[in-house]
VEXDREN-2710 file (C-alpha; in Angstrom, 1 decimal):
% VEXDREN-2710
k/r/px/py/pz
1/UNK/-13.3/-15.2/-27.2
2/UNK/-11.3/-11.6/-27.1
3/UNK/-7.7/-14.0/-26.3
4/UNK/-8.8/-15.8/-29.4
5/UNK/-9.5/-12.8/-32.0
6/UNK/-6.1/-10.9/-30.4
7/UNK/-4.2/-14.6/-31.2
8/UNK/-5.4/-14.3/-35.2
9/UNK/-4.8/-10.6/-35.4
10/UNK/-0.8/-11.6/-34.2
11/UNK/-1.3/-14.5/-36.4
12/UNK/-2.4/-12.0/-39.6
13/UNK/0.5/-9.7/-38.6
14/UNK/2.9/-11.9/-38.9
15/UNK/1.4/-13.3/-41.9
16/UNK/1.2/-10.2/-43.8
17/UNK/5.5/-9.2/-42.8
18/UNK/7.7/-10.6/-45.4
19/UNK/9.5/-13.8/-44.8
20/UNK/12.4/-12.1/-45.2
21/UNK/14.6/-8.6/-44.8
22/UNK/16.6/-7.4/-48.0
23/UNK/20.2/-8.6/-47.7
24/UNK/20.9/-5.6/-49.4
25/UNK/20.0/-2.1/-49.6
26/UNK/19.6/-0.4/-53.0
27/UNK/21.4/2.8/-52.8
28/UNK/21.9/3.3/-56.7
29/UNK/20.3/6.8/-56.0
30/UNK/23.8/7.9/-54.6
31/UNK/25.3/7.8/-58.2
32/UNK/25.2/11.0/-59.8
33/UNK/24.4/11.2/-63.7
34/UNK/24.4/7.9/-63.9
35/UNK/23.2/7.4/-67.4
36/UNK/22.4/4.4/-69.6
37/UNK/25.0/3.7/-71.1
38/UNK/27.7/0.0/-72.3
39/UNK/29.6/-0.6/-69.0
40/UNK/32.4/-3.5/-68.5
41/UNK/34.9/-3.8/-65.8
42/UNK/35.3/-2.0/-62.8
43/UNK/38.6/-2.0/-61.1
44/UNK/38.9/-0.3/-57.4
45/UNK/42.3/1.7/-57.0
46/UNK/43.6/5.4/-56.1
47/UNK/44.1/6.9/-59.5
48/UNK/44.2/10.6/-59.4
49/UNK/46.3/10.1/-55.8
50/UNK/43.9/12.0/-53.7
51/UNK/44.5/9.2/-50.7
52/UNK/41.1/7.3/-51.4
53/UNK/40.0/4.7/-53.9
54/UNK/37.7/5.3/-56.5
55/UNK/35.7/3.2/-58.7
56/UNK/37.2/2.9/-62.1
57/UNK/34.5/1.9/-64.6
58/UNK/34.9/0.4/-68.3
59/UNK/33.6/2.0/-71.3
60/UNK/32.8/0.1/-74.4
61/UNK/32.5/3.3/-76.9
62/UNK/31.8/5.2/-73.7
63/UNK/33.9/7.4/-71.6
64/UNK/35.9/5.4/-69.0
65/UNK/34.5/6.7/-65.5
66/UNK/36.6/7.8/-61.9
67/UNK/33.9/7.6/-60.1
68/UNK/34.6/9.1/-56.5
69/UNK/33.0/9.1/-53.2
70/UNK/32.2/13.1/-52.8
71/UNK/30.2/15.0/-50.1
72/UNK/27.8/11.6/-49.9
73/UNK/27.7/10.5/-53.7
74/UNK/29.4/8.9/-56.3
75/UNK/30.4/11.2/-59.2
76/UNK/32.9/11.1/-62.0
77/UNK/35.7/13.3/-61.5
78/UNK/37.8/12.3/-65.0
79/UNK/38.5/15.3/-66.4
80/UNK/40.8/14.2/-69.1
81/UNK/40.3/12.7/-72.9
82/UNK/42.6/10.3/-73.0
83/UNK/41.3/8.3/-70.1
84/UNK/37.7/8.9/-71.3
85/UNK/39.1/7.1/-74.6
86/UNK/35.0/7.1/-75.6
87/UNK/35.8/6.1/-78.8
88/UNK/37.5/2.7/-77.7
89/UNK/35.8/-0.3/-76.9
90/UNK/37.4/-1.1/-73.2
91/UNK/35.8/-4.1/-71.1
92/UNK/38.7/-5.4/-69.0
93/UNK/40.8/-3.4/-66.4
94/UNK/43.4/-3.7/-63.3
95/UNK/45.6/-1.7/-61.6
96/UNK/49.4/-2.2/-60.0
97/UNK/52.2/-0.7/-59.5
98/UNK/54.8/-1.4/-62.3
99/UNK/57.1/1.4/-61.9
100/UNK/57.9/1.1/-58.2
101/UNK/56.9/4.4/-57.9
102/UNK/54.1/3.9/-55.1
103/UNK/50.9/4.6/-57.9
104/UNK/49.0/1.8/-59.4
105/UNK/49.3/2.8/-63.2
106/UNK/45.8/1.6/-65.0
107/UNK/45.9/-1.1/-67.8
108/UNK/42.8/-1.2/-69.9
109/UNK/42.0/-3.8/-72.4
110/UNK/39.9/-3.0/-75.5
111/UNK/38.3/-5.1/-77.8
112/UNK/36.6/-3.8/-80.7
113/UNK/36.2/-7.8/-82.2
114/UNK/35.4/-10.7/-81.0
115/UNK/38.3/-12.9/-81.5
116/UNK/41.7/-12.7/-83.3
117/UNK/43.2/-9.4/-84.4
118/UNK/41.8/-6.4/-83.4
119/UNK/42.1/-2.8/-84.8
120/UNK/42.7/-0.5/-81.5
121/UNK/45.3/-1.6/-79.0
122/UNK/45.0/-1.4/-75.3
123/UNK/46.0/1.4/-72.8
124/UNK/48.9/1.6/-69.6
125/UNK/47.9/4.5/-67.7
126/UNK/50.6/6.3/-66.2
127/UNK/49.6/9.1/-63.7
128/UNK/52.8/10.7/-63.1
129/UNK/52.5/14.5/-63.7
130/UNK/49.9/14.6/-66.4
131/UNK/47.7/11.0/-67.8
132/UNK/50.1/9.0/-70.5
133/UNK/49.3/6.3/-72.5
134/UNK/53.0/4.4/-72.0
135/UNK/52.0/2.3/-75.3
136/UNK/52.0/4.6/-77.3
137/UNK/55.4/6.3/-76.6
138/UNK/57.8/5.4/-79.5
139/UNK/59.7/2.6/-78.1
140/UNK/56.7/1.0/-76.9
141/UNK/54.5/0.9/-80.2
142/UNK/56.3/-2.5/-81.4
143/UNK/54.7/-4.4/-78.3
144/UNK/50.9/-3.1/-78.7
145/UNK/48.2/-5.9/-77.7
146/UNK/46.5/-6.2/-80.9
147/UNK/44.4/-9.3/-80.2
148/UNK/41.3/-9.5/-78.6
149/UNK/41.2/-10.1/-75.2
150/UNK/39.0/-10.1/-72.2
151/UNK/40.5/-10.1/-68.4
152/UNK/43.6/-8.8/-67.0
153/UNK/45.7/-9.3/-63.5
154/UNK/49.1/-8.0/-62.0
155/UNK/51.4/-10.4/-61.1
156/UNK/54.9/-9.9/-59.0
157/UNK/56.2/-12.9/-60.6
158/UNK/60.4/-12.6/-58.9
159/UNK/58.6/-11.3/-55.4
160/UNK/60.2/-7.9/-55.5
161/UNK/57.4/-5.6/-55.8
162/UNK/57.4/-5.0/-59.5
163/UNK/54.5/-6.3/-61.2
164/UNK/54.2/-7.3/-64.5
165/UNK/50.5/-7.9/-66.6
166/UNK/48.7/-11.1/-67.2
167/UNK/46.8/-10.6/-70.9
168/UNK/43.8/-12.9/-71.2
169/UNK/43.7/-12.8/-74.7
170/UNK/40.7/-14.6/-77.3
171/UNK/42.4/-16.4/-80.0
172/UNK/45.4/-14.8/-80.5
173/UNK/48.7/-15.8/-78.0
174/UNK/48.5/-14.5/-74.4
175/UNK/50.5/-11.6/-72.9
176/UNK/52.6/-10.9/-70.4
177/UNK/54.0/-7.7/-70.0
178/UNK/56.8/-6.1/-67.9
179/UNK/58.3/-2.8/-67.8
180/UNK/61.8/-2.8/-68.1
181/UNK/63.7/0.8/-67.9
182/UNK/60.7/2.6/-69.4
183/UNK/60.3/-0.2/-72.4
184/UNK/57.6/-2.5/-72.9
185/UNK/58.3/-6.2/-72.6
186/UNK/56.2/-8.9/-73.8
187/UNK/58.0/-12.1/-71.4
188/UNK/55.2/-14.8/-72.1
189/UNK/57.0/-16.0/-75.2
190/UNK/60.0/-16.3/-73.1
191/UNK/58.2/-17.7/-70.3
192/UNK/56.6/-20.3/-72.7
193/UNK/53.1/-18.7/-71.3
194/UNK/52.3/-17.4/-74.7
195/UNK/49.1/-20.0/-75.5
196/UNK/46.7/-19.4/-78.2
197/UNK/43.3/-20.2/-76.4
198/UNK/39.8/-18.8/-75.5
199/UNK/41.0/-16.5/-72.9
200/UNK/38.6/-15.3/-70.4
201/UNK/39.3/-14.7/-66.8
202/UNK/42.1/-15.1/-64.4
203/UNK/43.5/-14.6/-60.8
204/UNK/46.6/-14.6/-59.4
205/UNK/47.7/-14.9/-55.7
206/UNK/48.9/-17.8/-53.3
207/UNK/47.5/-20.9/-55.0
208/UNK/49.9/-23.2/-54.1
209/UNK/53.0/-21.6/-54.0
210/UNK/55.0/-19.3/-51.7
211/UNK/55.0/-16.6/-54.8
212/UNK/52.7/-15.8/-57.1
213/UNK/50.8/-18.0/-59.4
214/UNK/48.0/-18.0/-62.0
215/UNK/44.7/-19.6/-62.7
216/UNK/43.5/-18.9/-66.0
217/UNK/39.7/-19.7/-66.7
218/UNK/39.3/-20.7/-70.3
219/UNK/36.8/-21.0/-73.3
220/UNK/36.8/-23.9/-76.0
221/UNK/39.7/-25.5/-73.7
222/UNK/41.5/-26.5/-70.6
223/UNK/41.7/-24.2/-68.1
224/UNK/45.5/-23.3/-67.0
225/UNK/47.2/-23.2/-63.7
226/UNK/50.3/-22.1/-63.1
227/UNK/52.8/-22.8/-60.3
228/UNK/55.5/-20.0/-59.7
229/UNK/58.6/-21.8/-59.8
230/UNK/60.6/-18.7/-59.0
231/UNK/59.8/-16.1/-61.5
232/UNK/59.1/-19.0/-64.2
233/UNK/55.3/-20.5/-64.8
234/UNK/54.3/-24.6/-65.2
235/UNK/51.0/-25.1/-65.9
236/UNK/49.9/-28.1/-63.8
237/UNK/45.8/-27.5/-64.5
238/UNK/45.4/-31.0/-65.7
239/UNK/47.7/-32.8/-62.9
240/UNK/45.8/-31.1/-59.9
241/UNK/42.1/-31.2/-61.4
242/UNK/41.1/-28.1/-62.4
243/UNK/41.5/-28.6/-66.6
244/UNK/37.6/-28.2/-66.9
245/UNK/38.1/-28.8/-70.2
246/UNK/34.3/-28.9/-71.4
247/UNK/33.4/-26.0/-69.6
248/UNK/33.1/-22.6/-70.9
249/UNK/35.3/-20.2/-68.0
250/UNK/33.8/-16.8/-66.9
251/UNK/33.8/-15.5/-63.1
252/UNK/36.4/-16.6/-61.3
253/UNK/37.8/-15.8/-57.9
254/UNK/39.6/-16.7/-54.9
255/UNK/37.8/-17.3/-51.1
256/UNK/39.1/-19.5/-48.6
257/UNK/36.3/-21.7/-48.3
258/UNK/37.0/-23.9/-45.1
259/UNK/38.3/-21.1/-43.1
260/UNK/41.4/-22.8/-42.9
261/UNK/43.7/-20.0/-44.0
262/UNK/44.8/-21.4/-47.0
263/UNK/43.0/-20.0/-50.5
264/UNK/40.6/-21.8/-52.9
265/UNK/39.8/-21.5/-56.3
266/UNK/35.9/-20.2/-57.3
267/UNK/35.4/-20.4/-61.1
268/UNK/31.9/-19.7/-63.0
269/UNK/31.4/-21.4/-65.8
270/UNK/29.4/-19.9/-69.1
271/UNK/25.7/-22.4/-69.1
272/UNK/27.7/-24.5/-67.5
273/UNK/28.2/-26.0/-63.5
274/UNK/30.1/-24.1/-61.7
275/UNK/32.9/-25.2/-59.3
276/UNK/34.9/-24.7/-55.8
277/UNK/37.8/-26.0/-56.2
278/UNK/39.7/-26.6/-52.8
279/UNK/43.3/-28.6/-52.5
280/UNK/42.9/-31.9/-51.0
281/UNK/46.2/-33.9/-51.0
282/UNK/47.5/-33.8/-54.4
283/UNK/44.9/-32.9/-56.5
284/UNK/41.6/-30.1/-56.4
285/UNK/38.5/-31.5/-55.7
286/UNK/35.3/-29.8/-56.6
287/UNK/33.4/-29.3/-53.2
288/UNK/30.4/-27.0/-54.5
289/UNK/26.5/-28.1/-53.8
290/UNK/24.0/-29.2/-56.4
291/UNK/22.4/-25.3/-55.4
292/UNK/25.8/-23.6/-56.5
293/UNK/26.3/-26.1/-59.3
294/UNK/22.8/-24.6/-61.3
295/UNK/24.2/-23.0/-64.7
296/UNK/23.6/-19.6/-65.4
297/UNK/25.0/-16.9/-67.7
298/UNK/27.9/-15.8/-65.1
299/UNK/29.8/-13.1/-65.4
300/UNK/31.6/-11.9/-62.3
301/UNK/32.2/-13.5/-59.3
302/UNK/33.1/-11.7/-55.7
303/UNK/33.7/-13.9/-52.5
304/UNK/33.5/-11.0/-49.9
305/UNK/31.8/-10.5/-46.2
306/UNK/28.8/-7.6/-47.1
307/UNK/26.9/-8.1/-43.7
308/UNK/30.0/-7.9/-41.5
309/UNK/29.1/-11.6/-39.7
310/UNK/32.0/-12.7/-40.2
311/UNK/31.1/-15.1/-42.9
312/UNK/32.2/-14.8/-46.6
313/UNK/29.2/-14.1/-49.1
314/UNK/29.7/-15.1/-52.7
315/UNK/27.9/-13.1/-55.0
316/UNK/27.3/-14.8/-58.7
317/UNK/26.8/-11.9/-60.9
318/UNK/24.4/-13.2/-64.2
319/UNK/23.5/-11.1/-67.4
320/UNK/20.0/-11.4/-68.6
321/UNK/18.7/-13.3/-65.4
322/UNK/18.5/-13.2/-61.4
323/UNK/22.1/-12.9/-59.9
324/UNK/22.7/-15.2/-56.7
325/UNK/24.3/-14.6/-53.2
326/UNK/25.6/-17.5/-51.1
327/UNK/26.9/-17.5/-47.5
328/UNK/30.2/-19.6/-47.0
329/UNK/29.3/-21.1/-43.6
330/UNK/31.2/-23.5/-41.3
331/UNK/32.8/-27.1/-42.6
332/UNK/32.1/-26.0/-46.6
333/UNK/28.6/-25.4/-45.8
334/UNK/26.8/-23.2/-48.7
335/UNK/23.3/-21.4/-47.6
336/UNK/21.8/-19.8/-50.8
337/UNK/20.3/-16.3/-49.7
338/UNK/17.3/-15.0/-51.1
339/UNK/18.0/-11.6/-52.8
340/UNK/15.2/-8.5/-53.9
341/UNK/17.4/-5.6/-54.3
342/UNK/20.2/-7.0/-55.9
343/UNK/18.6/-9.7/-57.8
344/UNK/18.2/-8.0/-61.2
345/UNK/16.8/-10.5/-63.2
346/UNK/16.4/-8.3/-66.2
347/UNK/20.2/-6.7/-66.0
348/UNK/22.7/-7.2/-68.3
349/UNK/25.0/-7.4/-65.6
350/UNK/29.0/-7.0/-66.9
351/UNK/31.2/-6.6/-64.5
352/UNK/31.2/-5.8/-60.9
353/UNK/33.3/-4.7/-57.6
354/UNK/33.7/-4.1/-53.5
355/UNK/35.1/-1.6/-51.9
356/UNK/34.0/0.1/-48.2
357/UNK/34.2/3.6/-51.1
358/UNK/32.5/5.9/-48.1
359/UNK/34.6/4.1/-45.1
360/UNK/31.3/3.4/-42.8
361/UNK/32.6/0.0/-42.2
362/UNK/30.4/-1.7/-44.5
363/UNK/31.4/-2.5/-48.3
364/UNK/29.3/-1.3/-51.3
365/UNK/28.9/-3.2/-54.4
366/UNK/29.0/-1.3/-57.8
367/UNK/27.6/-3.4/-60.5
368/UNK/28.2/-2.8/-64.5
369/UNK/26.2/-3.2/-67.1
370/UNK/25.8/-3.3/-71.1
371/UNK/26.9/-5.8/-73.4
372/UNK/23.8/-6.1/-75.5
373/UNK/21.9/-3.4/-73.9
374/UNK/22.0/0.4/-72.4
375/UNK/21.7/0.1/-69.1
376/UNK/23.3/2.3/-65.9
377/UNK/25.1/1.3/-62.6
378/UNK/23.8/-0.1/-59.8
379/UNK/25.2/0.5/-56.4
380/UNK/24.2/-1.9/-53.3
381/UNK/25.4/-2.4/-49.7
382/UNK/24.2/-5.2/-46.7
383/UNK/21.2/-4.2/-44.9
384/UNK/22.7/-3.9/-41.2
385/UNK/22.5/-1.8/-38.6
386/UNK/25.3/-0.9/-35.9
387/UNK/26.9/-2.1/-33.8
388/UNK/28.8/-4.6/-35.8
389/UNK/32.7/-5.4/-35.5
390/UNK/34.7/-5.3/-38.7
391/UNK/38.7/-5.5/-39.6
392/UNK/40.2/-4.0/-42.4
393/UNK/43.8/-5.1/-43.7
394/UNK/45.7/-2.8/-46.6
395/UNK/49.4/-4.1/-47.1
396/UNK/51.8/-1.8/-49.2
397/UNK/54.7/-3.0/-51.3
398/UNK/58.1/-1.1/-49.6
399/UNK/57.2/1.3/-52.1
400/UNK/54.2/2.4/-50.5
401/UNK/52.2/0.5/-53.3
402/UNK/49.2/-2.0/-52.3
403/UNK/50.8/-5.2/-52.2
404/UNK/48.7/-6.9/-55.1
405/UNK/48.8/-10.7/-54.4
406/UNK/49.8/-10.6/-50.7
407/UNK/47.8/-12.8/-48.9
408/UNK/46.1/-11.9/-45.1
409/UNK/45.5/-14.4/-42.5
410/UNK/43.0/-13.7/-40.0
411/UNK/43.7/-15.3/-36.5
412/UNK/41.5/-15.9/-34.1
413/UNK/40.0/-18.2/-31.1
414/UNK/37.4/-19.6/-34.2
415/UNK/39.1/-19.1/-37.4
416/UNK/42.7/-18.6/-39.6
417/UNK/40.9/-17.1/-42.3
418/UNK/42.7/-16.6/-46.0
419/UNK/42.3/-13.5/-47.9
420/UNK/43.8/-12.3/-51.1
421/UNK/44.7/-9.2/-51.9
422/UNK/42.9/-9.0/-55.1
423/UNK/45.4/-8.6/-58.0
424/UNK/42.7/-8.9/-60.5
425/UNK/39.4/-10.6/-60.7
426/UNK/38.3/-12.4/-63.7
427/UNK/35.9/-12.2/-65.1
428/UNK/37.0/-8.2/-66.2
429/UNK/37.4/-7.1/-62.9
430/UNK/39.6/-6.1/-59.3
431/UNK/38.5/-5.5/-56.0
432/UNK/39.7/-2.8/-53.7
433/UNK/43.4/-4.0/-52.6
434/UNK/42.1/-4.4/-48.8
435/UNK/41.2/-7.7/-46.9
436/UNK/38.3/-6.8/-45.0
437/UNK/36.8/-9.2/-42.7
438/UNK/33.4/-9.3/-40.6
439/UNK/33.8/-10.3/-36.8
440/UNK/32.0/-12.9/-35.2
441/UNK/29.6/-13.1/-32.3
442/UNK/32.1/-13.7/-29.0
443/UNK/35.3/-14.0/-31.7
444/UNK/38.8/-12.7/-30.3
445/UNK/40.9/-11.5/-32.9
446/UNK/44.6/-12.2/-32.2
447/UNK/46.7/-11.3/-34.8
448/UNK/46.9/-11.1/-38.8
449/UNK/49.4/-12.9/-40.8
450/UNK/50.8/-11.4/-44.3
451/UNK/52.3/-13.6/-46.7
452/UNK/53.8/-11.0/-49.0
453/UNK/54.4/-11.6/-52.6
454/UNK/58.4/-13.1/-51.8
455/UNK/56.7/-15.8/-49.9
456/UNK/58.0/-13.9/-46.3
457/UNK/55.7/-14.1/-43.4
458/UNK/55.2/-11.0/-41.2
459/UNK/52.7/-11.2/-38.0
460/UNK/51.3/-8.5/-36.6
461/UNK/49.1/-7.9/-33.3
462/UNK/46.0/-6.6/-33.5
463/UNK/44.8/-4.1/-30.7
464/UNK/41.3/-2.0/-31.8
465/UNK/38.9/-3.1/-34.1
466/UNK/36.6/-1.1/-36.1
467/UNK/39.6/0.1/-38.3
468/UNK/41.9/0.0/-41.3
469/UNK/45.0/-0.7/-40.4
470/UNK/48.1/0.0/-43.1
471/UNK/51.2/-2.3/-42.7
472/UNK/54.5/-1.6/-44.9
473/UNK/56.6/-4.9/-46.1
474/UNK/59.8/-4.2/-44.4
475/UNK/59.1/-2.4/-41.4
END
């Protein structure tokens, strides 16, 4: 009788633990004056040059944000007007290097209407000696973005380290800017890239060539694609699959979903399925489960490793219902993972980004929000507790610059595992320019491959885990 009344008391213990632990930990609280207020994009670069990355956060008619990991918290260390620009109506934002100077300069896209012309242009933040708008210098007013856009993303289209900016724009003809000795250059007309559409997000990287190339994600159309044919673009959406003509583009991103170490295409789709597209032969083939597939209001998409197993997550963030988290697991298998913190099913969720910003090892999540509500930042990272084995990757251009669009191959005794170094994330969006993987259980790390932006191939050993390791094209 007592072994029987001990058996139900384990039996109402167990019962009365949840079923599961939080994925993630909600550490919002180490945000300081974090407000209510109309976020967008969040980009993830090293603005003010102190040597760590910040959080860069969109304001639409609110101050644009630095926010910056300091003595255990998150605060906003902008200090100057012009990149507050709380008047302007910014949602979209990236950073690269177009100077060759070795500092991302800032692009941030405003859209003050919907569609079509629009009555404030967008910025290109230079941080030389003091903050400068370079669009609005003389010689560069003639080639102001004065349509409404949405997403933007750096692309080294000749492989030389100079980038150049991908303009999503919402009907009115894209962009594609280059700086040429100190003057603003539009090149999509040249490049016959200059397409009237519904833009909405796009990433560029290693899609299928050995440079550069671009998927576009758009509304009330086909989606483009478009091979880098050195320096030059080809759209080639419609021969390869991924036209998605019906569908209504959002979140997009790239993963390499068979752990093959080759990149795949992720792309969220407004109400509407959305898709893994992976290259199979000659064509993409749209691999994702009926679970992934469920339509939602997407906005952002991240494909990162937040719990350091050394399998990629992919988070689907929504506006105005639950987000979703799945785990990439072996052969194209997708688990979906049951989120609490995180979830926000009442956020109006905008944009979002990664980045390790406190260098524990573990990557936080800073998610935006606003659109058509007030609402303030959220900040999350993965519930786990040491010891775990991580590897962090940041390649820099042989101007000391991240190297935006290089990609980093992980090799070990399980896995050659693909990852970009984000150049810009549609949907609004860019990730910190580091490939940080998770280590498995009993997995021996070899070496790391870089494909740089030229297409070159540089291997390098790897010796101690645990650590962020910085590797210079050219040396």
């Amino acid at each position: 009788m007592e072994l029987m009344k001990k058996f139900i008391i384990i039996i109402l213990i167990l019962m009365s633990k949840p079923s599961f632990a939080d994925f993630f930990l909600d550490i919002t609280e180490l945000i300081l004056n974090n407000s209510k207020r109309l976020s967008y994009g969040v980009s993830v670069t090293d603005f003010n040059k102190d040597g760590r990355f910040e959080f860069i956060v969109s304001g639409f008619r609110f101050p644009n944000l630095i926010l910056a990991y300091k003595n255990g918290f998150l605060e906003n260390v902008n200090t100057d007007k012009l990149f507050a620009d709380k008047t302007r109506s910014t949602i979209g934002v990236a950073a690269c290097d177009i100077d060759n100077d070795g500092f991302e300069e800032l692009y941030f896209l405003n859209t003050d209407t919907f569609s079509g012309q629009k009555k404030f242009s967008d910025r290109l933040l230079d941080n030389e000696k003091n903050i400068t708008d370079l669009f609005q210098l003389d010689k560069n007013l003639k080639s102001l973005n004065l349509t409404a856009g949405r997403s933007v993303v750096c692309v080294d289209r000749n492989g030389k380290s100079k980038y150049g900016i991908y303009v999503a724009n919402y009907g009115g003809p894209t962009r594609f800017y280059e700086l040429d000795n100190g003057n603003i250059i539009d090149y999509a007309p040249s490049l016959n890239i200059n397409k009237i559409t519904g833009g909405r997000g796009v990433v560029s990287g290693h899609i299928l060539s050995n440079f550069m190339d671009i998927f576009a994600a758009n509304e009330r159309g086909p989606n483009f694609l478009y091979i880098n044919e050195r320096g030059r673009f080809k759209d080639v959406a419609n021969k390869l699959g991924v036209e998605d003509t019906f569908e209504n583009g959002r979140g997009t991103t790239l993963t390499d979903f068979l752990y093959r170490g080759k990149l795949d295409i992720v792309s969220g789709n407004w109400n509407g399925e959305h898709r893994i597209f992976v290259k199979k032969m000659d064509k993409f083939v749209d691999i994702a489960n009926l679970e992934f597939k469920i339509p939602s209001r997407v906005r952002t998409i991240i494909s990162a490793d937040f719990d350091n197993d050394g399998f990629d997550e992919i988070f689907i963030n929504n506006i105005g219902e639950p987000n979703k988290l799945f785990k990439i697991l072996g052969d194209g298998e997708l688990k979906q993972i049951k989120l609490n913190n995180g979830s926000e099913p009442f956020g109006l969720g905008t944009g979002a980004a990664v980045a390790d910003i406190d260098d524990d090892g573990i990557l936080e999540l800073l998610v935006s929000h606003g659109e058509s509500g007030q609402q303030p930042l959220s900040l999350y990272k993965a519930n786990i507790q040491k010891p775990f084995r991580f590897l962090r990757i940041l390649p820099k251009t042989p101007f000391n610059a991240p190297a935006r669009g290089a990609t980093v191959i992980l090799n070990t005794n399980m896995r050659n595992h693909a990852k970009t170094i984000d150049a810009g994330s549609g949907y609004l969006c860019q990730m910190e320019p580091v490939a940080h993987f998770g280590i498995r259980n009993s997995e021996k790390v070899k070496s790391v491959t870089i494909r740089w932006t030229d297409g070159s191939l540089d291997n390098f050993k790897i010796n101690q885990l645990n650590k962020t390791y910085i590797f210079k094209k050219g040396t």
